[in-house]
C-alpha positions, 0 to 999 in steps of 0.5 A: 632705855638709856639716859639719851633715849629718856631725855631725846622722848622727853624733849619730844614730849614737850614739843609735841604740845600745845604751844610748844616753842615749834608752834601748834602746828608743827607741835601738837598738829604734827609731833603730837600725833599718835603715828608721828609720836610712834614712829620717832619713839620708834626711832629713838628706841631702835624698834620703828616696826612694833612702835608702829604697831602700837602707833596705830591703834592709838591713833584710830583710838585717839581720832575722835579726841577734840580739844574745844577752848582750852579743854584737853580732855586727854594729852594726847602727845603724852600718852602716846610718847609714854604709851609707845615706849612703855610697849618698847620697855615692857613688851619682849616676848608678848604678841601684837595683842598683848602688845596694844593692850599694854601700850593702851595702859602705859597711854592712859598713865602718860594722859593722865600726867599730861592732862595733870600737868597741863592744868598745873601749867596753866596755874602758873602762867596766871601771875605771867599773864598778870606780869604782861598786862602790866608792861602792856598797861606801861606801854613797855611792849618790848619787855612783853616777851619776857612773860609770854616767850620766856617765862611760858615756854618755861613753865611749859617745858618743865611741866612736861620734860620733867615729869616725863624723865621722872616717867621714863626713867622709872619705866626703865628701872622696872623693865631692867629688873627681870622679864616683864612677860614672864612675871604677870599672871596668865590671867592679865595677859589674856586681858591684855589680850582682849583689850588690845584686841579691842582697840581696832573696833573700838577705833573703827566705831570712832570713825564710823561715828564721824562718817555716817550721817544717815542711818542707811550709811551703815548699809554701805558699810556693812557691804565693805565689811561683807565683801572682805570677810566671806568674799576674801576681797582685797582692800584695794579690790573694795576701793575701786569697788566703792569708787565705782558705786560712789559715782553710779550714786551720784550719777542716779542722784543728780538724774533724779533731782533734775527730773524733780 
């Protein structure tokens, strides 16, 4: 990466946070995604076809990750931004298995800063909070902004672009001192493997773990899975085949309740 690379990523790290200056719902909702995150790190690396395949499993893994209140259990926008473009850095020569399961462990380093750096943040906007209340207090409502726009998004900005440039910058003296695949043992490249490998099924049991309500669900999708693999139907062939049996289910359901 060069030094444009690393500030333009890290920018986008900072927007892609929660209150960020472009909103939550341009920022965190929509720059933040794991698909979004890729694919502009993709295009900022000149790489959008393997960003994406990175981009994916990240986004099937990091569905079910909630963040109720001010709780974030993982920064998600850090991760994916680090995890990406670590995959990008590090990655020639290895296969696509290979290639998720290092971008998993580049993900998990970048959550891990973010989710630090996020309660350092909201450590510092204590005595911002504290400086508005007064002015709020006074009645001087005009000088508000300086605490709560200027000073906050300060505060944000630095704990989130620097780290990131200190992140990023250090990735790339690593990947430019030699063929990053061809120094790790045989060994953790089959784990990276296994691992990389892993994320789809753990995604899908991510899914699963929202969509099936009722214990019988699961023979529905067992029938999905069945007609894929040993009746080599497409995915658009199993769609119409479960629009189909949606509607016969609702139809036989709605006959039932009126005979009741």
């Amino acid at each position: 990466m060069n030094v444009l690379q690393i500030i333009l990523i890290a920018l986008f790290i900072y927007l892609g946070s929660i209150g960020s200056i472009v909103g939550n719902t341009i920022g965190w909702y929509g720059l933040g995604r794991p698909l979004v995150a890729s694919f502009i790190v993709g295009l900022i690396m000149g790489d959008v076809g393997t960003a994406m395949v990175v981009g994916i499993p990240l986004q099937i893994m990091y569905m079910g990750n909630v963040t109720p209140g001010g709780a974030v259990a993982w920064d998600l926008s850090y991760a994916t931004y680090i995890g990406t473009a670590g995959a990008l850095a590090f990655g020639q020569g290895m296969g696509t298995t290979e290639l998720i399961g290092l971008a998993v462990v580049f993900a998990g380093i970048g959550g891990l800063v973010g989710q630090l750096m996020w309660n350092v943040s909201y450590a510092l906007n204590l005595p911002l909070n504290r400086l508005a209340n007064k002015y709020a207090e006074a009645g001087e409502t005009k000088k508000m902004y300086i605490p709560n726009v200027i000073g906050g998004q300060a505060i944000g900005f630095a704990c989130r672009f620097i780290p990131a440039v200190i992140i990023l910058t250090s990735m790339t003296v690593a990947s430019g001192q030699a063929d990053f695949a061809t120094l790790i043992p045989g060994w953790i490249t089959t784990l990276l493997s296994v691992f990389g490998g892993m994320m789809a099924s753990l995604g899908m049991g991510i899914i699963l773990s929202f969509l099936l309500k009722k214990k019988y669900h699961i023979v529905i999708f067992l029938a999905g899975f069945i007609l894929v693999t040993y009746f080599g139907l497409s995915t658009m062939a199993v769609a119409v085949v479960a629009v189909i049996t949606a509607v016969l289910y609702f139809v036989a359901y709605d006959r039932v309740k009126v005979e009741a």
